[in-house]
N, C-alpha and C positions, 0 to 999 in steps of 0.2 A: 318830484316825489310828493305823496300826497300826505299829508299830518293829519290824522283822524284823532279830534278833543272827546271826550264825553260831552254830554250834552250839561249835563248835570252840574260837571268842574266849571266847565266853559260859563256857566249865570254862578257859581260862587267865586270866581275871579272876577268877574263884572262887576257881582254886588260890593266885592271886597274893597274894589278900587274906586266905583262909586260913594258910597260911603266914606272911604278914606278923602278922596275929592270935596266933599260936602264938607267932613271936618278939618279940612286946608282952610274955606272959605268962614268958617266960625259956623255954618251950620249945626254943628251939632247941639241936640237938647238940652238944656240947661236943667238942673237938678239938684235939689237940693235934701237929701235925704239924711235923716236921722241917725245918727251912729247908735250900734247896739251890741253891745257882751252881756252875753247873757247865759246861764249857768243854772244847771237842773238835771232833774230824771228825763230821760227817755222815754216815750211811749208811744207806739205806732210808727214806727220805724217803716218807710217803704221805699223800694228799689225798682227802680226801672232801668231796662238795657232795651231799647226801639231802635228800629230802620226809619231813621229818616230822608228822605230821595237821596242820598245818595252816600250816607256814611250811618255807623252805628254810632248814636245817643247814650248815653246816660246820666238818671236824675235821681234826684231824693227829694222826701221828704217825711217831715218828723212830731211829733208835737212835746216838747221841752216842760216840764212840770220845775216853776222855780220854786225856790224854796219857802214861799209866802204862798204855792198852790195855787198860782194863776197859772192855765196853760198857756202855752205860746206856740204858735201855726210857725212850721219854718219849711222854708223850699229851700232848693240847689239854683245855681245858676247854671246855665246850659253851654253845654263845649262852643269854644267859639273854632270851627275849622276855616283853612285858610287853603288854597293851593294846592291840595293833600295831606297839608299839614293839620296837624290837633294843636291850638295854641292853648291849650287847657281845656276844659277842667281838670283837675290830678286827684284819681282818687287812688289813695295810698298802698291798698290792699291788705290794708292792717284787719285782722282778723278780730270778728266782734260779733257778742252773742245781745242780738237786740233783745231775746225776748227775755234776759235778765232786766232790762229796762236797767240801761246803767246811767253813770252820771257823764255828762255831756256839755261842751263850753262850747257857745257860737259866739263868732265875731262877724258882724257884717252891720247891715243896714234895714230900718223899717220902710219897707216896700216892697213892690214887688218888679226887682231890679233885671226883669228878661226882655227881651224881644218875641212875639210881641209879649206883652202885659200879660201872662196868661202860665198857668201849671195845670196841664190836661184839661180835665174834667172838674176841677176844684175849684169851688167857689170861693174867691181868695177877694176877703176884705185889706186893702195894702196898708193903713192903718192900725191891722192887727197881724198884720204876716211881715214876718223877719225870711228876709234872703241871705243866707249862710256865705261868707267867704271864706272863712274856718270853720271846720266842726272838729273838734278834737275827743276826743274818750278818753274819760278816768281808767287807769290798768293799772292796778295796785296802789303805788302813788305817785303815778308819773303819767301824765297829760302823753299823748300818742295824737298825732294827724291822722282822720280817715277821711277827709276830704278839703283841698285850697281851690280856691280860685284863682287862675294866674292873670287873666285879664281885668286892666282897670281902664277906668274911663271916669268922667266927673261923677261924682255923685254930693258933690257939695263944698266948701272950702274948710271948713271947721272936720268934717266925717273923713277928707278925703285925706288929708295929717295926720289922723289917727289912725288910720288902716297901713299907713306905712310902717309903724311901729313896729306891727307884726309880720312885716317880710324881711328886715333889717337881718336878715343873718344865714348860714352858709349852708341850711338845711334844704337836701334835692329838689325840694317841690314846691318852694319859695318864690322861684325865679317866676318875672314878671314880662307882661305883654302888652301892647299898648301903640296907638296911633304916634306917630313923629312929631305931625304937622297940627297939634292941636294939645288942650290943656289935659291930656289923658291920664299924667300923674302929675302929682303935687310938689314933689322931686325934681330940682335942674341933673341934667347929666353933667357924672365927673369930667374934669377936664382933659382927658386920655380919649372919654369918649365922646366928646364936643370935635377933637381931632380926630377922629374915623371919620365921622360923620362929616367932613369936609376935603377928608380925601376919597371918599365915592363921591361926593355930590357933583361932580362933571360930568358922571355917568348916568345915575342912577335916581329917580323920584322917586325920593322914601314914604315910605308908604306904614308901616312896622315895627318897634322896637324889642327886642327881645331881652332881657338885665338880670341884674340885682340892685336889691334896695342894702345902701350901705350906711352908715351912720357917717356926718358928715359937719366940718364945722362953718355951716352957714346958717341963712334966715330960716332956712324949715329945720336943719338937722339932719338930713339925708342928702342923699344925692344918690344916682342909677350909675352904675356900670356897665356898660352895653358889652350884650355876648353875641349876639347876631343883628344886622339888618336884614330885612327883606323889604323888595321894593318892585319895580320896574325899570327895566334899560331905558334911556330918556330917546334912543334911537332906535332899536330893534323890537320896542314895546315888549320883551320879552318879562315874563314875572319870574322872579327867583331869588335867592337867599344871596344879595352882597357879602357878607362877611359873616362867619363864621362857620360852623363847619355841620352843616344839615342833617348828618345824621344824631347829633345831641336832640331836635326838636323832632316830637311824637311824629308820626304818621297817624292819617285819619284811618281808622280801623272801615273801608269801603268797600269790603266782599258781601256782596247783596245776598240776599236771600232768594229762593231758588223761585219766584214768582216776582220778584223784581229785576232778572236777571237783564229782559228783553229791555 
């Protein structure tokens, strides 16, 4: 019998596990970026939904008016897909009228923390562009999520502590994603899921971790409880979700448009 891949999946499983490869070995980037909250008017709000080869995209971006009247240039961070999966981004669906220009709380980092380096067509100084890992909306008097990021990776030792803070708790679109085999959160995993992770590991190179950030009494404060593995069979080379249960993580939204169908 013959298994016909897409062509498309077939180089985002390669990249995924090369890459993962690379940050086994400590290759990955070392970073050191600036933690940033930051709190203001909304102004120019924009939205994009794109075909990219071979899943739909979506991105933001905004310019934040603090309250001392400095603007601030903010981007999204871009879904990170996996296998067919969407390992985030989550945007909430929370309904919001930008062209009231409301008020607006970002939590993330000063840079411009994508692959590559780059938001379309914008000429983005990283120095003066904040990348959102929260954006949250003022709604009467209560803070509302309209967009997280669920994948971490370094972005520094001091920034990387503080962005834990704000996943510590049991809100849907909290839950975090992240490399196994390298420093991708700041957070050790609980000791329940130190024990998963050692009863696949005969089978399985991990490759993935899927959690929550919990409050926790050690040196950071936190600690991850793992909801899924995803890895590779260490025999069968096959890629797939070790534990937990697949249909909780997103599928990549991959029905092409009708001139990329070929």
């Amino acid at each position: 019998m013959t298994c016909k891949i897409s062509l498309f999946r077939l180089a985002a499983v390669v990249l995924a596990l090369s890459t993962a490869t690379a940050s086994a070995w400590g290759q990955a980037p070392k970073r050191n970026f600036p933690y940033v909250e930051l709190e203001g008017q909304a102004e120019d709000f924009a939205y994009t939904r794109n075909w990219r080869s071979y899943y739909w995209r979506e991105d933001f971006t905004l310019l934040v008016r603090d309250d001392k009247g400095t603007l601030h240039r903010v981007i999204s961070r871009e879904p990170t897909p996996w296998n067919g999966f969407r390992l985030g981004t989550t945007f909430t669906k929370l309904a919001v009228d930008w062209s009231a220009k409301p008020r607006v709380q970002i939590i993330g980092v000063r840079a411009i923390d994508r692959q590559p380096a780059e938001y379309y067509d914008l000429k983005l100084d990283p120095d003066r562009t904040v990348t959102a890992f929260i954006l949250r909306v003022r709604q009467g008097d209560v803070w509302k999520a309209f967009y997280v990021n669920n994948w971490f990776h370094d972005w520094g030792k001091e920034t990387d502590r503080k962005i834990l803070a704000h996943y510590a708790n049991d809100l849907p679109h909290y839950t975090v994603y992240g490399y196994l085999n390298n420093s991708s959160i700041a957070a050790p995993f609980a000791r329940e899921s130190e024990e998963l992770l050692k009863k696949y590991e005969p089978d399985f190179q991990a490759i993935i971790f899927h959690g929550r950030v919990k409050k926790a009494d050690n040196e950071i404060g936190y600690e991850v409880h793992l909801l899924h593995i995803l890895g590779r069979h260490k025999k069968s080379a096959e890629v797939r979700i070790f534990h937990g249960n697949p249909a909780e993580i997103e599928r990549l939204d991959g029905k092409a448009p009708a001139k990329d169908k070929k």
